[in-house]
N, C-alpha and C positions, 0 to 999 in steps of 0.2 A: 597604562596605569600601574603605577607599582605598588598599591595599595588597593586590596578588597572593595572598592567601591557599589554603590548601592545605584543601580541604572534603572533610569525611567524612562523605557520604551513610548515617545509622545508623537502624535502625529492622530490626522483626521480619520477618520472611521472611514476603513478600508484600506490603508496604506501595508497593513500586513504587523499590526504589532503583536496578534494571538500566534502568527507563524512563523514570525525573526525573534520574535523575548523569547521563546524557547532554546532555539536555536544558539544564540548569544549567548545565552548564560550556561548553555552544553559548551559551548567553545571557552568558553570565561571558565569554570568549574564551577559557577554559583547556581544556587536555587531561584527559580521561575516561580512566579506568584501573578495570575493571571487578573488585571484590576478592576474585570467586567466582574468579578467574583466577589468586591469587596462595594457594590452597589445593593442600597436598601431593594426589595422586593418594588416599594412602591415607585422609585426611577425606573427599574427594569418595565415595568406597568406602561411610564408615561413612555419611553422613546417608542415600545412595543407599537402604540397609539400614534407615532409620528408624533410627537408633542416634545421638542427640544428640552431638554431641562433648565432651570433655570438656577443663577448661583445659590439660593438656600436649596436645592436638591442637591447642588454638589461638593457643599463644605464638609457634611457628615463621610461622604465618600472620601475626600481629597485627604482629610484627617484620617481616615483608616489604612488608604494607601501610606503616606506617611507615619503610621505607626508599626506597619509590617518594616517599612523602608527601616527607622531608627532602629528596631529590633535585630535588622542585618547590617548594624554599622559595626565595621571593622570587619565582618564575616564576607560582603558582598551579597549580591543578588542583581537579578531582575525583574521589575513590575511592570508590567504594562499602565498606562493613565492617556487619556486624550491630552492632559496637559496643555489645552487650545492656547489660555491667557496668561500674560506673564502674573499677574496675578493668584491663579491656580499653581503656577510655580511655586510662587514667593510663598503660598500657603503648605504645599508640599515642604518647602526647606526650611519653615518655621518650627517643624516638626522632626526634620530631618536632616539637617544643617546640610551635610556630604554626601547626598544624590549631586548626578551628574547626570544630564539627557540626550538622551539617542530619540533626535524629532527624522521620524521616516516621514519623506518628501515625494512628492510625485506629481506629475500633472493630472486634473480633475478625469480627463476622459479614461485614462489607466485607472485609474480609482476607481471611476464609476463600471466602468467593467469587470474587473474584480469581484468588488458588491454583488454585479449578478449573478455571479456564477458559482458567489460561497453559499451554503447551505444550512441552514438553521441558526442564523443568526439573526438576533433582535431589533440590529437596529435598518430599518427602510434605508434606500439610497436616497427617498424622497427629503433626509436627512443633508444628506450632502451638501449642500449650498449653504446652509448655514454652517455648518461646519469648520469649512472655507472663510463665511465673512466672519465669524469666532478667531478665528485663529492667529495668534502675534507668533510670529516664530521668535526663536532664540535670539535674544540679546548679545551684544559684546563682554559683558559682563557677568554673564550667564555661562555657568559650568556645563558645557555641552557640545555635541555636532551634530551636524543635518545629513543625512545619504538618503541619496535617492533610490526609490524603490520600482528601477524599470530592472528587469532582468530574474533570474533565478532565486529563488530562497538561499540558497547557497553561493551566491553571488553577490547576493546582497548582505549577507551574514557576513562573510566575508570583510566588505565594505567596511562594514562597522567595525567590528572586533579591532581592524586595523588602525580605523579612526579613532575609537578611547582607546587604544596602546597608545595613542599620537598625542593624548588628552595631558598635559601638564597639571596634574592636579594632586 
């Protein structure tokens, strides 16, 4: 990327975006803005609940992450978002025209093991399945790359950093 761009760590709940958006945006030189942080009290309530949310729970959120993202246009950054729908996309870039997406990929059983073994996080694996049937990945036209998330933090950081240098944008 030869310009500061604004990256949206997307991918299903577990793939590793609280532990690669760091990471990335150390290797990037931009600032990490974590996007479980920018969820009203009452979503954090419902998934705690196992209770998926549903899109008027996650417009206020998608619009918040997108106005952190516009704030670092021209400067860079990384934010984490599930970003499942190309639609939560579209509403991300309405707000924030020049995000470009890092969707961390993996097969469910890696997922699901991961889940178990992190600690003090809110949302159940009993999540997971919808998650998945949620999920459009990146379009053709969609400013973005997919890496897959089997291997290392640092392997997979890796991955990516190389793929947006690879980003024509």
């Amino acid at each position: 990327m030869s310009t500061p761009h604004v990256v949206v760590i997307m991918g299903v709940t577990g793939t590793g975006k609280t532990t690669i958006g760091p990471l990335v945006a150390e290797a990037l030189g931009v600032p990490y803005a974590e996007g479980d942080d920018f969820h009203p009290p009452a979503n954090i309530a419902k998934m705690s609940a196992a209770t998926p949310l549903d899109d008027d729970d996650r417009w206020p959120w998608l619009d918040a992450i997108g106005q952190w993202a516009l704030g670092r246009a021209g400067k860079g950054g990384v934010v984490s978002s599930s970003a499942l729908k190309r639609a939560y996309r579209d509403r991300l870039r309405a707000v924030a025209p020049d995000v470009v997406f890092l969707h961390l990929t993996g097969d469910r059983e890696l997922i699901e093991r991961r889940m178990t073994e992190r600690k003090g996080h809110f949302m159940p694996t009993k999540l997971l399945d919808s998650q998945f049937a949620t999920l459009q990945p990146l379009e053709d036209d969609e400013a973005g790359v997919a890496v897959d998330v089997s291997g290392s933090p640092g392997e997979i950081t890796a991955r990516a950093v190389a793929a947006l240098h690879r980003l024509d944008v």
